[in-house]
N, C-alpha and C positions, 0 to 999 in steps of 0.2 A: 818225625821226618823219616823217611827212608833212608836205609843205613848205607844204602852201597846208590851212586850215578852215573858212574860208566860210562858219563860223558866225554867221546873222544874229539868230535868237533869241535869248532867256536861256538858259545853263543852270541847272538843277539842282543843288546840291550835296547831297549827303545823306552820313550817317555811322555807315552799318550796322555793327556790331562783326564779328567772323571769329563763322560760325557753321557747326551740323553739317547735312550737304544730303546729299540723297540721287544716289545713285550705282549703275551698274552696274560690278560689278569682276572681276577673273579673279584668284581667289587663290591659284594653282597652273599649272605651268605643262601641266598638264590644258586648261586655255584655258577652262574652263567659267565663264561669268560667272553672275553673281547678284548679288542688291539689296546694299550697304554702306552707310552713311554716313561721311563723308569731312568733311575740316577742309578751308574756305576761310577765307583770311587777309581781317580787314580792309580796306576799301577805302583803302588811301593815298592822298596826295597827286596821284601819278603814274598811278592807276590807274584803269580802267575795270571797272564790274562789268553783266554781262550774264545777263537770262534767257536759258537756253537755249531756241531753240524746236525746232531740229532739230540732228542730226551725222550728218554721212555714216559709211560704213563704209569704209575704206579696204583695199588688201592687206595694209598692213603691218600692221596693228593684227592680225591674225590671225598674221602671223608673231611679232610682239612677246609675245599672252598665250599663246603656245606655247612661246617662246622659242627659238623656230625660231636666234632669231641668236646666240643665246647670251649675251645681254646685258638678260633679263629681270629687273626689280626686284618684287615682290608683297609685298601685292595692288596692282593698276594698275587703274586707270580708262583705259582705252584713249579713241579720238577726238580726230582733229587736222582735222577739215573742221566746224566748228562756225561758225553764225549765231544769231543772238538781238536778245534787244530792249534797250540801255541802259536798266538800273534806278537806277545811280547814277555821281557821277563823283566823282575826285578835287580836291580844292583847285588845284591846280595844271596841270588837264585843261580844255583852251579848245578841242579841234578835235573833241568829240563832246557828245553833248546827250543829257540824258534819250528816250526814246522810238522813237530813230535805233537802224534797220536794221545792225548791224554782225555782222563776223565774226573767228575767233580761225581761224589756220591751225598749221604745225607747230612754231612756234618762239612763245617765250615771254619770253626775256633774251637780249641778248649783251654783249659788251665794249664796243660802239662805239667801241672805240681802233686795234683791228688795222686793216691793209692791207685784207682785206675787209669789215670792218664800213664804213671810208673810202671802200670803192668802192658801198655799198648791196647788198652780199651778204653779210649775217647769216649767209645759210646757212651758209657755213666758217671762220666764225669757230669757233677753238680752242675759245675758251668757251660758245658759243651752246648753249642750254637749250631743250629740246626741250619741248614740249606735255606729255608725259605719258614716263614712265620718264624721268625726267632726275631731275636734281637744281638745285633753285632756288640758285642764288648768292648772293641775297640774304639766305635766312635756313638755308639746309642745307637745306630740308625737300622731300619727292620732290614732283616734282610729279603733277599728275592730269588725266585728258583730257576731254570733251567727253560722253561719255556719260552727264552729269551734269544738275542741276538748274538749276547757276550755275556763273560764269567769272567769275576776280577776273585779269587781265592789265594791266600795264603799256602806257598807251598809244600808245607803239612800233610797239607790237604788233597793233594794234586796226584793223583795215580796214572801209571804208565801202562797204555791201552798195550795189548798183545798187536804186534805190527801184524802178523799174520789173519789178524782174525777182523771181518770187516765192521766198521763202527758201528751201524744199525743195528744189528744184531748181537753185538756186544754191551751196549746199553744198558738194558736191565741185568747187568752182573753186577751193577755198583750196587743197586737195594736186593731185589730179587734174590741174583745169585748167592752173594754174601750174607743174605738175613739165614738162608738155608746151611751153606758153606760152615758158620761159625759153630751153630750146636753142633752138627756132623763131626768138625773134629774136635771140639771141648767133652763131648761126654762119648768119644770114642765109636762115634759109627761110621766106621773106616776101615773095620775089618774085614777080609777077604774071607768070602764066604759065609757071614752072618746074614740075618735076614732082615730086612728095612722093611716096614708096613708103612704105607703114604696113606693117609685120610687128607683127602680136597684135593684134585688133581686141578691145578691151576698154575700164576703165574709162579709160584713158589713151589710147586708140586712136582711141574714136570721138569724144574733144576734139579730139584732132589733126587728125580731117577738117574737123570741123565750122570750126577756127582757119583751117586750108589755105583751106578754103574761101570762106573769108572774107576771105581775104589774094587769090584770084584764081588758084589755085594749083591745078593738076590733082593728079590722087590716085588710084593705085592701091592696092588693098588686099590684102597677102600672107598666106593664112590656110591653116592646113592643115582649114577647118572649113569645106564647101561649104555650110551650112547658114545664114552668116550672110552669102552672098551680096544676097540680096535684101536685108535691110533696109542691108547699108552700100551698096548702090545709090540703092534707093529711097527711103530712109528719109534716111541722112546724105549721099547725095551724091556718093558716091566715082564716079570716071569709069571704073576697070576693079578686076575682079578675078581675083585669079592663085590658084588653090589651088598651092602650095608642095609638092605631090608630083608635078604634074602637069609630067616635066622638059620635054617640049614645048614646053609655055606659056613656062616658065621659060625657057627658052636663047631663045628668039624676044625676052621681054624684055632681056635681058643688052644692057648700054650705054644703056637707054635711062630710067634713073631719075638725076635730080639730085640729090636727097638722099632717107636714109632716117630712119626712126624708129623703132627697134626696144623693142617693151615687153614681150618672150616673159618672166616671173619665175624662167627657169629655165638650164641650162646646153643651148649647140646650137653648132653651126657654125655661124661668120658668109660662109664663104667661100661657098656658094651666092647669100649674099645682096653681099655686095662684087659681084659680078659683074654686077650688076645695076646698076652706079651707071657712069655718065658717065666719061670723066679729068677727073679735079679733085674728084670724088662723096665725099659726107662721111654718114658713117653714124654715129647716136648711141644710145647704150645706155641705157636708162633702167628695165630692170626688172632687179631684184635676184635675183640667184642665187647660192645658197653652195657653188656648185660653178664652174670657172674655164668661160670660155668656150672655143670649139677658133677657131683663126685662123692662116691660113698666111701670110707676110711678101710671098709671091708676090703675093697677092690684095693687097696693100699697094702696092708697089713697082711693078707693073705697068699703072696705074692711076692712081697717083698721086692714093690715095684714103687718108681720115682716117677714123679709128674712134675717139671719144670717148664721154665720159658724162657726164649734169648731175644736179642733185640738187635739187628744187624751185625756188624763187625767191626771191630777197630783196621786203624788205618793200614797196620804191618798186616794182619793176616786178609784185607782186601786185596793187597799187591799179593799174598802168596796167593788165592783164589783166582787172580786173573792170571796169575804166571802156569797155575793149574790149567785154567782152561786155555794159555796158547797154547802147552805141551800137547795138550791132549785135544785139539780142537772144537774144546765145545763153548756154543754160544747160544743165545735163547732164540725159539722159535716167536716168530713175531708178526705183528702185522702193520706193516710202515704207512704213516697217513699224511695228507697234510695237516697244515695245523688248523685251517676253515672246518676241518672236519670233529677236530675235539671235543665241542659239545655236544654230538652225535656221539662221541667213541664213550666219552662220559656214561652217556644213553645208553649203552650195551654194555660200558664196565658193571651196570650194577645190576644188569640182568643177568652177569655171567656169558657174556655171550663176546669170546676173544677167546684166541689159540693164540700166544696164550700172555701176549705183552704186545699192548701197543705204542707204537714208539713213533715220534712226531718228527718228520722229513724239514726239520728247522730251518734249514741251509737256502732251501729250494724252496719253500714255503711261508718263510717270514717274509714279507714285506711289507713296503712301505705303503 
């Protein structure tokens, strides 16, 4: 839970019963979505219940209603980057308010008892309950993501949007932003004036300049795609960029990157990329590929360089990331759709073809 609420008005209490709400689902793992109605539980004591206004699209939700990972449950309501408005609270819910700006990210329940629930990373908790294809702990029942009408969530769970910053575009900070956010300051790339190397300028690529950025942090950008030189220049900021075939460029860089970030979703060799890092250079994985990566022990050993991976963020340091970006005004560039449009945006998430989050106009776009 969130340590501080600030709440100075009244709340609300209200006591809607579980009712059926509309939904977009994939009932096959064809991935093809279309309208459903869907059972949300009662608002408990504990709980917070949300109009949806917007949901980002993530990567994963595309590998999930394909069952790309082999761990698909159907039909799914996909969507774990979800904002809205408190429509009501639970009896026992003191840190959110009828009317208040909040968001649901990819977790839903954990244990709060293990080693990482203790340290404020839900994320690996054993038991932790994922947004959508999980299974609720509480009552069996699957749960359902974001591309929906309403969110009934445990307020745990429940993060306080930056009022300042408009919901659309704040959206992909719950997966996005935070998947970026957490390694950046767990293994310390947050120093002013160190150098950030990005491989895969995407929806995770271009938070990490924009974070770099913000931290005082130079930024190179390794792309095998000359095409999005200019806008991560001009547009986010990056101080160089290297096309990745061009071995030139590349061996001239070599030794001169502090840390990297690599978000490629697919299987490649890391050793051109190690070689780019500093002694002491720590490289982190964060896109998912179900084929292994290639890495030689030399590029390890030689170097005296680290190659890990993180996996979003817990729930305390999601509210610092969004309290980060009201300060600082930054939110994801995006591309706002209806929701009839999804299985087209589907269509172009896996060509790569989105600047650089597409986020679904819920509010305005779900109907009956």
């Amino acid at each position: 839970m969130q340590e501080t609420c600030n709440m100075t008005s009244p709340t609300t209490v209200s006591h809607v019963a579980g009712e059926e709400i509309l939904s977009w689902a994939a009932k096959d793992e064809s991935g093809h979505l279309a309208p459903l109605k869907i059972s949300r539980r009662p608002t408990g004591p504990q709980d917070v219940r949300l109009k949806v206004m917007y949901c980002g699209i993530c990567h994963s939700d595309l590998h999930q209603i394909t069952n790309d990972w082999k761990n698909s449950s159907f039909p799914m309501v996909p969507g774990h980057e979800i904002v809205g408005v408190v429509t009501e609270i639970g009896l026992d819910v003191e840190c959110f308010k009828v009317g208040q700006h909040v968001g649901v990210g990819c977790m839903v329940r954990s244990c709060h008892a293990c080693d990482s629930c203790q340290l404020g990373l839900e994320q690996y908790c054993p038991k932790v309950v994922w947004t959508y294809n999980s299974t609720d702990t509480a009552d069996g029942t699957p749960t359902q993501g974001g591309y929906s009408a309403v969110m009934v969530c445990n307020q745990r769970f429940v993060l306080r949007m930056p009022p300042n910053l408009p919901l659309d575009a704040s959206a992909p900070l719950l997966c996005a932003g935070i998947t970026v956010w957490s390694p950046m300051k767990y293994f310390g790339m947050v120093e002013q004036g160190k150098h950030l190397g990005l491989v895969g300028l995407g929806g995770l690529g271009h938070m990490a300049i924009k974070f770099a950025k913000a931290f005082g942090m130079k930024v190179t950008v390794f792309s095998s795609s000359p095409g999005k030189e200019k806008e991560a220049r001009e547009i986010l900021g990056a101080d160089n960029f290297i096309i990745t075939k061009d071995n030139e460029k590349m061996k001239n860089a070599a030794k001169s990157i502090d840390y990297i970030i690599d978000t490629i979703p697919s299987a490649h060799c890391l050793d051109p990329y190690l070689a780019l890092l500093k002694t002491n250079g720590k490289m982190v994985l964060l896109g998912v590929s179900t084929e292994p990566v290639q890495i030689s022990v030399y590029s390890l050993i030689f170097g005296r360089h680290f190659v890990g991976g993180s996996l979003i963020g817990g729930i305390a340091e999601t509210q610092e990331m969004l309290d980060f970006c009201g300060a600082h005004n930054i939110t994801c560039m995006i591309e706002k759709i209806p929701i009839t449009y999804t299985n087209s945006a589907m269509d172009r998430l896996m060509k790569s073809d989105v600047k650089y989050r597409f986020v679904i106009d819920i509010e305005n776009s779900l109907k009956e």
